[in-house]
C-alpha positions as CSV (number, residue, x, y, z in Angstrom):
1,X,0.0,0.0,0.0
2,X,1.4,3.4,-1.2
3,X,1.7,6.1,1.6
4,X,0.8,9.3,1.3
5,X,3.6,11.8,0.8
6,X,4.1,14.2,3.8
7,X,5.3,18.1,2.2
8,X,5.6,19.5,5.3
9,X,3.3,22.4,4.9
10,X,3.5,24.8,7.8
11,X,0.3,24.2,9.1
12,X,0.8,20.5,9.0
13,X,4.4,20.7,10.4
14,X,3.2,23.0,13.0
15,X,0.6,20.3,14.2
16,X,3.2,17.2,13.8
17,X,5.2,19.1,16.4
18,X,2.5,20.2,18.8
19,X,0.5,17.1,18.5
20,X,3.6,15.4,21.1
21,X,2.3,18.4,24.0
22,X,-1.0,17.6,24.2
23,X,-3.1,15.1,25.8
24,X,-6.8,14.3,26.5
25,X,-8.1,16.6,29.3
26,X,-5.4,19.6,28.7
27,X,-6.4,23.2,28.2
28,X,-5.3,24.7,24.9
29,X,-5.1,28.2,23.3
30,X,-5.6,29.1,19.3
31,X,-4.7,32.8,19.5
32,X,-5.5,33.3,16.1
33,X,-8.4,31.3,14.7
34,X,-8.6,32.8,10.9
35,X,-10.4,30.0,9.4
36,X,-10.7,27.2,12.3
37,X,-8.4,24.7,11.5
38,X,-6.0,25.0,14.5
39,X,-8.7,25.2,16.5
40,X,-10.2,22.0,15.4
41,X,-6.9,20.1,15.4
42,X,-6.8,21.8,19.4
43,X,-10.5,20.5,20.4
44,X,-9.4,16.8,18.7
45,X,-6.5,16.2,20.8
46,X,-8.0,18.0,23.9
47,X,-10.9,15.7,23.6
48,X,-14.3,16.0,25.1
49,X,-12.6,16.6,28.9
50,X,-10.1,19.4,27.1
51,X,-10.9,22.7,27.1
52,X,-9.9,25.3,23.8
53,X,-10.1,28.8,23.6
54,X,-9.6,30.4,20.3
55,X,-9.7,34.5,19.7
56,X,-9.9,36.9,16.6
57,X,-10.3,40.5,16.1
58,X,-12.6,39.2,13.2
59,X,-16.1,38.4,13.5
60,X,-16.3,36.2,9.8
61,X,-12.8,34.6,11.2
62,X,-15.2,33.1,14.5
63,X,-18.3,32.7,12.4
64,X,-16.0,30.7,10.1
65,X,-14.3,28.7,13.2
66,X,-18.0,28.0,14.8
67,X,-19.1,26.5,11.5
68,X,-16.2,24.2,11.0
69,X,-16.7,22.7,14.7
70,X,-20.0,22.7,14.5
71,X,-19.5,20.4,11.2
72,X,-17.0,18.2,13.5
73,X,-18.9,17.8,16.4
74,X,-16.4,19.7,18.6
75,X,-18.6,22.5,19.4
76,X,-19.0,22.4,23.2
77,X,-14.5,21.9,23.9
78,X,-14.3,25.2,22.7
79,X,-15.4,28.6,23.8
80,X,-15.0,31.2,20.8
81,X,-14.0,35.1,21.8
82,X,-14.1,38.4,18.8
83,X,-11.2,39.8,20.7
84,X,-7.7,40.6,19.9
85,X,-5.1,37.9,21.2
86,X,-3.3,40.5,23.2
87,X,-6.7,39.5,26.1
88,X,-6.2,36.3,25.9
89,X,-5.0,36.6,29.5
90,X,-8.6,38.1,30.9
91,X,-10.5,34.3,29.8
92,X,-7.9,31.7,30.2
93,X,-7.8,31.2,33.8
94,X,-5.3,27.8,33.6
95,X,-2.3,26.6,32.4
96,X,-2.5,26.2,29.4
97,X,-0.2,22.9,27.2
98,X,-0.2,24.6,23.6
99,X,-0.9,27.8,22.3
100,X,-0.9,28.9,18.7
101,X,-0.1,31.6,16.8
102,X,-0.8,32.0,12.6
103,X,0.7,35.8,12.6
104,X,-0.3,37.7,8.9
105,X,-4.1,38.0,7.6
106,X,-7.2,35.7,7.5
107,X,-6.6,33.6,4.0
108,X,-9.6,35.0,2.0
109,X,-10.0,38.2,4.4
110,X,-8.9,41.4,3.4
111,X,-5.1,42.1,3.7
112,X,-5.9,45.0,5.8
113,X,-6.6,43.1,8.9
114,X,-3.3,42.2,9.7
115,X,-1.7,41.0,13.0
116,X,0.4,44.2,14.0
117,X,4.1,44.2,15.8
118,X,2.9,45.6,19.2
119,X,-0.4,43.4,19.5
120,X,1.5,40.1,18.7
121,X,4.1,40.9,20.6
122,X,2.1,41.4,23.7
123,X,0.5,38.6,23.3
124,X,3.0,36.1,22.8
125,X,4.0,37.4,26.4
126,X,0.7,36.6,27.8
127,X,1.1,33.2,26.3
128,X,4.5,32.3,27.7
129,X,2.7,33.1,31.4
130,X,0.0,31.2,30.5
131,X,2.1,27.9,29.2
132,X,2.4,24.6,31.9
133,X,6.0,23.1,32.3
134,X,7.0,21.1,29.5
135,X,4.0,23.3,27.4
136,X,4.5,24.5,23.9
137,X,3.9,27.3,22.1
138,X,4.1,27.7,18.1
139,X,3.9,30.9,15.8
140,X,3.9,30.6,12.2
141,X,5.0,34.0,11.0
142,X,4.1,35.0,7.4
143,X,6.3,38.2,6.1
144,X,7.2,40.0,2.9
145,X,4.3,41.2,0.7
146,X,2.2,43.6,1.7
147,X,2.4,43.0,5.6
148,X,6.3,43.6,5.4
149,X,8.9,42.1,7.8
150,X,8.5,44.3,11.0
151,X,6.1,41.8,12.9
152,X,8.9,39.1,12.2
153,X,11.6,40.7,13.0
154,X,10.0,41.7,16.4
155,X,9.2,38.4,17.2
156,X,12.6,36.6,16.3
157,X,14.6,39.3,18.3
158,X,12.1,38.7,21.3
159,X,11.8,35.1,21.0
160,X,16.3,35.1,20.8
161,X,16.2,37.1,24.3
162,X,14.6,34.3,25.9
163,X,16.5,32.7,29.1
164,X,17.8,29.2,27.8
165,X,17.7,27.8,31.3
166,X,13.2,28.5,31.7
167,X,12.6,28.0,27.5
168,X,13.9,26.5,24.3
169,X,13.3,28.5,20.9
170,X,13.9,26.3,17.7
171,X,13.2,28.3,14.3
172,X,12.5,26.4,11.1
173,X,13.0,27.8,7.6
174,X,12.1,26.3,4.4
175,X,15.6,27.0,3.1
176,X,15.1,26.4,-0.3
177,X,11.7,28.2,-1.2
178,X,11.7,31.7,-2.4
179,X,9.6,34.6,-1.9
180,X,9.9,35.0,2.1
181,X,8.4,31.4,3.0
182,X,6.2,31.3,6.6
183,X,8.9,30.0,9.3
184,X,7.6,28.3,12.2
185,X,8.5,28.9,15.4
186,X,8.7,26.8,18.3
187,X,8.9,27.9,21.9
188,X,9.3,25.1,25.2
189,X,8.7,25.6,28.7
190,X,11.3,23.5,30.0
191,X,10.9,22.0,33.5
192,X,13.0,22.7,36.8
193,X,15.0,25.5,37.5
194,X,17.8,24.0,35.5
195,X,15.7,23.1,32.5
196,X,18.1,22.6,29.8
197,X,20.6,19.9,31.8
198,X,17.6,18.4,33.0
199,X,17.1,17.7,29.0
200,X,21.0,17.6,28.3
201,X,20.5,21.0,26.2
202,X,23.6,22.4,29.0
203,X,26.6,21.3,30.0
204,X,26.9,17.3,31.3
């Protein structure tokens, strides 16, 4: 039997890689739930004890979300907010074992709408608060174009300042693809005070 190939789309990458954090019964976060499809992958893992919450500053983005896991069944593991990500801190009141992150516009939205450099920022900083021990957090940042390279830039310097002893930062890059390709993002919240011998990051 022939297997399907795997390209490694961000979104799909992105879920390969959180999919290892989560398990049945954890409390989630899609920070950005454009068309619903983080949010669905979330309410799946998290099953029916899990708990998602998913924002955006765009009505037809949670319109489009609620229709999706309505069609999936998933409707009552998630609780849908038209705010900005940078509140995401005033509704989730636990810890939280992924949170996500599409930074750019709603794919079929107006280009307008755009996550901006000081929103995303603050919010990412909510979301490191909000992650448990051994929680992850990904950001798929989408630059160039019309949205330009300030909100990546921003991010990558933030995410680089990042104490290696409480977090590990990997950053991807589909090396060979032109045109400013998405790079995802992965941040860790490593366990203990010494987090990174604990996972032989540090010295031995």
């Amino acid at each position: 039997m022939k297997k399907d190939r795997k390209y490694y789309q961000i979104t799909e990458f992105c879920h390969r890689f959180v999919a290892d954090y989560i398990n049945e019964g954890d409390c989630c976060v899609d920070a950005t739930c454009g068309n619903g499809h983080d949010t669905e992958f979330l309410c799946r893992l998290a099953g029916a004890s899990g708990k998602v919450y998913a924002f955006d500053i765009q009505e037809q983005a949670v319109e489009n979300t609620a229709k999706r896991l309505d069609a999936a069944g998933y409707s009552d593991r998630a609780r849908l907010y038209c705010r900005g990500h940078e509140h995401m801190a005033e509704y989730v009141q636990e810890k939280a074992a992924a949170i996500m992150f599409n930074f750019g516009y709603l794919p079929g939205g107006s280009h307008e709408a755009a996550t901006r450099p000081e929103t995303s920022l603050c919010a990412v900083k909510q979301g490191l608060g909000l992650l448990k021990k051994d929680g992850v957090m990904s950001m798929c940042i989408y630059s160039g174009g019309d949205t330009g390279y300030e909100e990546r830039n921003v991010l990558l310097e933030w995410a680089k300042t990042l104490d290696p002893a409480k977090w590990l930062v990997i950053m991807c890059d589909y090396y060979n693809r032109k045109n400013d390709p998405p790079l995802p993002v992965f941040i860790i919240r490593l366990a203990g005070e010494d987090g990174e011998k604990e996972r032989g990051f540090g010295n031995k």
